[in-house]
C-alpha positions as CSV (number, residue, x, y, z in Angstrom):
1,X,-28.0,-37.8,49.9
2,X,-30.3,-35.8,48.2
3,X,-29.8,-32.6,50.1
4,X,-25.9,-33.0,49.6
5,X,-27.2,-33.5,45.7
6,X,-28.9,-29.6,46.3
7,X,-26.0,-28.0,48.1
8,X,-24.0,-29.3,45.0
9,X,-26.1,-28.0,42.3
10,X,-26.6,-24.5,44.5
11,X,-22.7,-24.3,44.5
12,X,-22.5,-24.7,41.0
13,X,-25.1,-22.5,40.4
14,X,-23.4,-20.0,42.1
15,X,-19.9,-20.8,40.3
16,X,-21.7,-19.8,37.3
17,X,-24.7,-17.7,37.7
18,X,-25.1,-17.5,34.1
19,X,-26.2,-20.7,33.4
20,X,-30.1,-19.7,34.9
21,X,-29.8,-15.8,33.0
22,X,-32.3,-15.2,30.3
23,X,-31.2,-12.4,28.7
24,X,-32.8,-11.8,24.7
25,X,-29.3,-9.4,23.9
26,X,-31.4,-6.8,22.5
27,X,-33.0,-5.4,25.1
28,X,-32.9,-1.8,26.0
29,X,-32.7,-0.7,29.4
30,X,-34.8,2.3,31.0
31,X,-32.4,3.4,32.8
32,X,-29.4,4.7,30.4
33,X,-26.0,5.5,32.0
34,X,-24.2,8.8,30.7
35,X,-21.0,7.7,28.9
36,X,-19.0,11.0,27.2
37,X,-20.9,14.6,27.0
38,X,-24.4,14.2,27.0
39,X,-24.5,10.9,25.5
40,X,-25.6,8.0,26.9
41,X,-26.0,3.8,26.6
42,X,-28.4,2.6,24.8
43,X,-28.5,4.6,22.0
44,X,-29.5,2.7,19.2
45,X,-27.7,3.6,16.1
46,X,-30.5,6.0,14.5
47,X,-30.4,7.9,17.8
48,X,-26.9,8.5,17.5
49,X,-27.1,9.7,13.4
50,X,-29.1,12.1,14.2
51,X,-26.7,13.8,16.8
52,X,-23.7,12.9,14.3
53,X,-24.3,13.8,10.5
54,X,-21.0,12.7,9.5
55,X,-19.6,9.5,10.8
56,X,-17.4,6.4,9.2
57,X,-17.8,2.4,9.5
58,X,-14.6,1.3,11.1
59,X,-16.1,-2.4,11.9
60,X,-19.4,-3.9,11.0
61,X,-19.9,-7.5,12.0
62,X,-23.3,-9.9,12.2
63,X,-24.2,-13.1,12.5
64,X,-24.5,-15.5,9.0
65,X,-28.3,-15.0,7.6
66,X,-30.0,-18.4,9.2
67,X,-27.4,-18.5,12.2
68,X,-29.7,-20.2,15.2
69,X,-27.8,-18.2,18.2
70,X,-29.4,-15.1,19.9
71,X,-28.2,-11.5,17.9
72,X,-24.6,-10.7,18.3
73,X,-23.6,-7.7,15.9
74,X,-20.7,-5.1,16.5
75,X,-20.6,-1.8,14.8
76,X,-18.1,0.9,15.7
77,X,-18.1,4.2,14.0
78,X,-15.6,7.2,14.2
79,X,-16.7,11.1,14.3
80,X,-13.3,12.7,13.3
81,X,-13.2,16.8,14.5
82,X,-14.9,15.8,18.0
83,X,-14.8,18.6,20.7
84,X,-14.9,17.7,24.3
85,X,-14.0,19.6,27.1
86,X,-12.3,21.8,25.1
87,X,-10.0,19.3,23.3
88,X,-10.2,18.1,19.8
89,X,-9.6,14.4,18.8
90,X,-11.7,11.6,17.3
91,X,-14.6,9.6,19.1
92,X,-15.4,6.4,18.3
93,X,-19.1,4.5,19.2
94,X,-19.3,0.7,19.8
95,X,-22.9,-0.4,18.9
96,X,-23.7,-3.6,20.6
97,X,-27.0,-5.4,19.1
98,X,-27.9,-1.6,18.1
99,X,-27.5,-0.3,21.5
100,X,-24.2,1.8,22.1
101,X,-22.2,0.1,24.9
102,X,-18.8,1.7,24.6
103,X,-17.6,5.2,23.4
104,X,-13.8,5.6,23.1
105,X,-12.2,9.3,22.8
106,X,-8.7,10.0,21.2
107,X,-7.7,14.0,22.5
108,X,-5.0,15.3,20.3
109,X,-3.2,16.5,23.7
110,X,-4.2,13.4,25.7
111,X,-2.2,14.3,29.1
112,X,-4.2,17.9,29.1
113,X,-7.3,16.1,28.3
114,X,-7.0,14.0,30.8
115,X,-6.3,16.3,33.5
116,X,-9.2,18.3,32.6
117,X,-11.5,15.5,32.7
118,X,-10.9,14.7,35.9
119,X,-11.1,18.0,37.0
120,X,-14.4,18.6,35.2
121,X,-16.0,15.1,36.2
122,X,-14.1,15.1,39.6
123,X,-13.2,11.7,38.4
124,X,-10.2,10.1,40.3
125,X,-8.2,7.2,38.5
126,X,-7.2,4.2,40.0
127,X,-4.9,1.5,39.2
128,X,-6.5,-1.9,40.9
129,X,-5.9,-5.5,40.9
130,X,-8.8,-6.3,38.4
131,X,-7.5,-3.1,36.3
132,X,-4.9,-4.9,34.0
133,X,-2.7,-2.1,35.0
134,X,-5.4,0.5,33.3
135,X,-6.1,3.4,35.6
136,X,-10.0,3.6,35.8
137,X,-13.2,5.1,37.5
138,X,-16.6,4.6,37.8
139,X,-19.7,6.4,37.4
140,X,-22.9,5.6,39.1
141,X,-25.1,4.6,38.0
142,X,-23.6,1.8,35.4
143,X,-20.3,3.7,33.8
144,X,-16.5,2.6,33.8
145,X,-13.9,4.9,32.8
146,X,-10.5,4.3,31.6
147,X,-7.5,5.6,30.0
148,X,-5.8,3.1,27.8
149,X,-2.8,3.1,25.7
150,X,-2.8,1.3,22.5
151,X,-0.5,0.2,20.2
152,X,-0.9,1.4,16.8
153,X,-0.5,-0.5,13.7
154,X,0.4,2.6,11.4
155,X,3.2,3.8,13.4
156,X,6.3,2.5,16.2
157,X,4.1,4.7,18.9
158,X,1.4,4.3,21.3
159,X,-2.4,5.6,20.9
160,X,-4.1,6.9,24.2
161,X,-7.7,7.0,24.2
162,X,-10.3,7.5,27.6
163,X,-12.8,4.6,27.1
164,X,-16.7,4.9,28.6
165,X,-18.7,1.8,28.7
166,X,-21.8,0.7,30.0
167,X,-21.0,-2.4,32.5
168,X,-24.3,-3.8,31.6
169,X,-24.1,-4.4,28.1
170,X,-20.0,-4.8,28.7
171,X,-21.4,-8.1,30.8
172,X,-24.1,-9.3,28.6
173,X,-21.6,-9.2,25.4
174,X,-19.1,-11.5,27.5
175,X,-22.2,-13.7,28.4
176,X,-23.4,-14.0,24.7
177,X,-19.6,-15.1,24.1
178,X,-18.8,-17.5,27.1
179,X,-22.5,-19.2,25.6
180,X,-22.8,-18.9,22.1
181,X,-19.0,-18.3,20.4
């Protein structure tokens, strides 16, 4: 009986492997992954100021004062004007717990852009089963790719962006939620 009770408790341990994880949600990695240009994960938000004078809050969220859960703060900025690859558009950084996860670029001629990014990062696209129908790519060592289209709230058409995120802090903000929200 008791080894059934221990094949039990492994196979729900492996079910949900988050249930042992420590994680603090604050911690930055040694190893940074390149997202867009030269900038990479991790980045905490003074990093990033000092590489973008000019920048505006789009969404700034935190935890109550006195709330008992780990960190959990979201702060996304926009640099309008942005130049990449020889397109213009606007980039946008996600800031996770002051480390940026996700940077999300919006090309003024998104079809060209894209085909010159994959050109340039010999990227190639692919629509999977775990895509949602987004074609994406990935980039060792911790980098996932995607082009997206968005509905916009301003207008009756759709906003394409390419989206680069770090997996690792992509998993550790799910895990905060699936615990603590």
């Amino acid at each position: 009986m008791v080894i059934g009770c221990s094949l039990f408790a492994m196979m729900i341990a492996a079910c949900d492997q988050d249930v042992l994880y420590a994680t603090s949600f604050t911690e930055v990695a040694t190893e940074r992954t390149k997202l867009i240009d030269e900038i990479e994960s991790y980045q905490s938000t003074e990093e990033a100021r000092r590489r973008f004078q000019k920048w505006a809050v789009i969404e700034s969220s935190n935890l109550a004062p006195g709330d008992k859960r780990p960190p959990f703060s979201i702060h996304v900025v926009a640099i309008d004007n942005y130049m990449h690859l020889g397109h213009s558009g606007a980039l946008h950084l996600k800031f996770f717990n002051n480390r940026l996860a996700e940077v999300r670029f919006y090309p003024s001629s998104f079809e060209q852009y894209v085909e010159r990014l994959k050109e340039a990062d010999k990227l190639a696209f692919k629509v999977t089963e775990t895509s949602a129908g987004l074609p994406e790519a990935f980039i060792s060592p911790h980098t996932h790719v995607w082009i997206y289209n968005q509905p916009h709230l301003d207008s009756s058409g759709k906003e394409k962006y390419v989206g680069w995120r770090d997996v690792r802090l992509e998993k550790e903000e799910t895990l905060w939620i699936k615990r603590y929200s």
